[in-house]
C-alpha positions as CSV (number, residue, x, y, z in Angstrom):
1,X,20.0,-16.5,24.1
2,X,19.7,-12.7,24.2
3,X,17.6,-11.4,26.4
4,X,15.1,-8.5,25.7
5,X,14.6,-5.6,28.1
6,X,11.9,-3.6,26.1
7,X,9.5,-5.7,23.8
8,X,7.0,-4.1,21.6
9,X,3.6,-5.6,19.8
10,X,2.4,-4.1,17.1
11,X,-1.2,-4.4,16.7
12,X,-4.3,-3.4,14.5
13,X,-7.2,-5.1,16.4
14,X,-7.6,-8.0,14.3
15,X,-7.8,-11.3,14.6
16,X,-4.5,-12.3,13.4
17,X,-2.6,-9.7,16.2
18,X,-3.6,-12.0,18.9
19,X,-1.4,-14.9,18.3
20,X,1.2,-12.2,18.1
21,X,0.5,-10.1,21.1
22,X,0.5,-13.8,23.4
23,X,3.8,-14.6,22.2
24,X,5.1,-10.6,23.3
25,X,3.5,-11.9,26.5
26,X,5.4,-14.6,26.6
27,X,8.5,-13.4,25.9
28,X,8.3,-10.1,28.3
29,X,7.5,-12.6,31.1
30,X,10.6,-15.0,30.3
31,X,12.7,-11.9,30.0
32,X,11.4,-9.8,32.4
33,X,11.4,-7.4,29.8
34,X,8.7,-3.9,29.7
35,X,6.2,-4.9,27.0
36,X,4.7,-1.9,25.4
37,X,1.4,-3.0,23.0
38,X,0.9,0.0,20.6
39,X,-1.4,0.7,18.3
40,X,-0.6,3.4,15.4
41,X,-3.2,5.6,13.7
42,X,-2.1,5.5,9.9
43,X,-2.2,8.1,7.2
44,X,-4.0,10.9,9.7
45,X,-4.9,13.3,9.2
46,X,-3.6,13.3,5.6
47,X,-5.5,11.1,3.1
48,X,-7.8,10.1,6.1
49,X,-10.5,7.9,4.8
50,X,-14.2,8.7,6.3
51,X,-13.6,5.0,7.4
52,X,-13.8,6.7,11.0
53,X,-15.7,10.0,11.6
54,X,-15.2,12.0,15.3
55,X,-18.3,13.4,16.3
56,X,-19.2,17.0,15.8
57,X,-18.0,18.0,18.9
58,X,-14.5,16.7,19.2
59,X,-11.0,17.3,18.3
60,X,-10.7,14.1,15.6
61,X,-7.4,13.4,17.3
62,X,-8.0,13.5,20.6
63,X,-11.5,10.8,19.5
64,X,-9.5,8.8,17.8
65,X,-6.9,8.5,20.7
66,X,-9.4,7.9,23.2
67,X,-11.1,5.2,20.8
68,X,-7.8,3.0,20.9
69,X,-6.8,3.7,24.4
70,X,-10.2,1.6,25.1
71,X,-9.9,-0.7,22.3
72,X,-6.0,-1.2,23.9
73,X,-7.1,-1.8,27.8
74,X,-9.9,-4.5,26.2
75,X,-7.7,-6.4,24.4
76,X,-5.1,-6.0,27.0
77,X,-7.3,-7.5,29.7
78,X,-9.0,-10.1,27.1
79,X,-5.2,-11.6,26.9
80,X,-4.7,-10.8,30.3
81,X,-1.7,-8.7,30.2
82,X,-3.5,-5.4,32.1
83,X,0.5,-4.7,33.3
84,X,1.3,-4.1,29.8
85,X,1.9,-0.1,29.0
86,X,-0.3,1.1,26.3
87,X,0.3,3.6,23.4
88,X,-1.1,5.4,20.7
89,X,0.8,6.8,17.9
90,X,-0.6,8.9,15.2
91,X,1.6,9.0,11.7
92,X,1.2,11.0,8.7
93,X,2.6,7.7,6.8
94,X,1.7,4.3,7.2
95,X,1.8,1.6,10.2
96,X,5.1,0.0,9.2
97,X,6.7,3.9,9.9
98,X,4.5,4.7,12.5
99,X,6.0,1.3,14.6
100,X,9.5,1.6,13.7
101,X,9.5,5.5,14.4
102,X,8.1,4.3,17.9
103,X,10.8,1.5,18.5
104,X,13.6,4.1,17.8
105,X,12.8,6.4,19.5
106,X,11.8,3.9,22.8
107,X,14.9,2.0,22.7
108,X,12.5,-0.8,21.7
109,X,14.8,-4.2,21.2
110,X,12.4,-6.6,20.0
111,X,9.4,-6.0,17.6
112,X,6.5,-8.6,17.7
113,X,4.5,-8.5,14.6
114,X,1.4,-10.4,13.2
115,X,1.7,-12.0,9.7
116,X,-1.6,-12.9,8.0
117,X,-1.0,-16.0,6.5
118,X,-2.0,-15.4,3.1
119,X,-0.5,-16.6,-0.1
120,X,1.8,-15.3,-2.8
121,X,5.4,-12.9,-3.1
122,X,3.4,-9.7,-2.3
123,X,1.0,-11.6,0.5
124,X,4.0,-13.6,1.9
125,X,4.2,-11.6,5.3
126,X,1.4,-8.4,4.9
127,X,2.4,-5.3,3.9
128,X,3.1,-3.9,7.5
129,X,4.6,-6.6,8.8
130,X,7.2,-7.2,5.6
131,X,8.3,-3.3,6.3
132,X,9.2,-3.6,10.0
133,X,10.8,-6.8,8.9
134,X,13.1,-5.3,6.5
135,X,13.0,-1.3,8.2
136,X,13.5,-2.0,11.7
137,X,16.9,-1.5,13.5
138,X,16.1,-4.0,16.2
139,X,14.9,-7.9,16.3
140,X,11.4,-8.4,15.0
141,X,9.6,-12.0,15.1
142,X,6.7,-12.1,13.0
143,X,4.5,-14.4,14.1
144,X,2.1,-16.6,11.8
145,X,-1.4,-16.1,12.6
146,X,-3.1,-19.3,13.7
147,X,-5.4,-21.0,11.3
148,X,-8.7,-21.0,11.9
């Protein structure tokens, strides 16, 4: 079996990225590999929604960056990976470019994505996930996300 130096998880917060990010766990400690858990800031700042709206006084950016840094070390302790390095990308374009751009240029060779478990062709694995799938350069295991 190969074994991975530099493992990257993908992850948006939600429910589904957590049976993804303990697997990347998992898999970094059987490997000793560097597990990076990243977080990428889609579609900004063109066609930014108002979804998420800095305050007056800062640089939306730098708010935004600072938002996912904290919402990265909480989910990073609440799995209880706190040695996992932590990043923030921003893209002009969607996740799916945002995380491959990332694993290129990091010499990332495994990809852990979250699928979402719904139903039907265009559902099969989520939109994000299907892209790094059939975009990336390197290894990618999407993992199901557990029923609740």
């Amino acid at each position: 079996m190969k074994c991975y130096q530099n493992i990257l998880c993908a992850t948006d917060f939600s429910v589904h990225c957590k049976a993804a990010a303990e697997r990347a766990i998992e898999m970094a400690r059987l490997c000793g590999a560097k597990l990076t858990l990243l977080h990428v800031v889609e579609y900004f700042p063109e066609d930014r929604s108002n979804e998420v709206i800095a305050p007056e006084d800062n640089e939306p950016a730098t708010y935004r960056k600072q938002q996912a840094h904290t919402l990265l070390a909480n989910f990073a302790e609440d799995l209880g990976c706190a040695e996992a390095c932590r990043e923030v990308s921003f893209s002009t374009r969607s996740a799916r470019h945002g995380i491959i751009r990332y694993a290129e240029e990091q010499s990332i060779d495994l990809i852990v994505v979250a699928t979402h478990g719904r139903h039907g062709i265009a559902n099969i694995l989520g939109a994000t996930a299907y892209g790094v799938v059939h975009r990336a350069r390197c290894d990618v295991l999407a993992v199901r996300a557990k029923a609740d």
